[in-house]
C-alpha positions in Angstrom: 52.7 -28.8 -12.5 54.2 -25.6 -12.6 54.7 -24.2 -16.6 57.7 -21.8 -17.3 59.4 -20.1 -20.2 62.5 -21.7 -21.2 64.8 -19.0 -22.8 67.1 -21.5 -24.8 64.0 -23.3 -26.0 62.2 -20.0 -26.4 58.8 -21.9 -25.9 56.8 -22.6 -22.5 57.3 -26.1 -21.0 56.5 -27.8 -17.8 59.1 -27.3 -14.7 60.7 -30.2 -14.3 61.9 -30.7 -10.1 59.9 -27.5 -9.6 60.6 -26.0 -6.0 58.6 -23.0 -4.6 61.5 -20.5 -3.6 61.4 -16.7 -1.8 63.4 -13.9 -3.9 65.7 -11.5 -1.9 63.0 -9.0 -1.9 60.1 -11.5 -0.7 58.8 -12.3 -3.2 57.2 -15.8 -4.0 59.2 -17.3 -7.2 59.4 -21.2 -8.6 62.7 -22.6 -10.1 63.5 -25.7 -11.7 65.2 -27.6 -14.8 63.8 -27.4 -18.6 62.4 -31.0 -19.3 64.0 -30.6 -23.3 67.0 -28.9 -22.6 68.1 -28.9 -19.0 68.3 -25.7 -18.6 67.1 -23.4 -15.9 63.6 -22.4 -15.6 62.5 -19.4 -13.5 59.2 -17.9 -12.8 58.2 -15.0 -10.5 55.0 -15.0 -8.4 54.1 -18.9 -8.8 
């Protein structure tokens, strides 16, 4: 699974419903929901 920071949780945690997305510029980025919190998770380049 794909690991992310989650800024409300301010701790790393697993993406939950992780999906491998392409930025505006190109760029390769992964996006899903914090597991704890439900909030978004975002990371660049995975």
């Amino acid at each position: 699974m794909a690991e992310g920071y989650c800024v409300k949780d301010k701790k790393k945690v697993e993406i939950k419903n992780a999906e491998k997305i392409t930025m505006k510029n190109g760029k390769p980025a992964t996006q899903g929901i914090c597991p704890e919190c439900g909030g978004k998770v975002f990371r660049i380049g995975a």
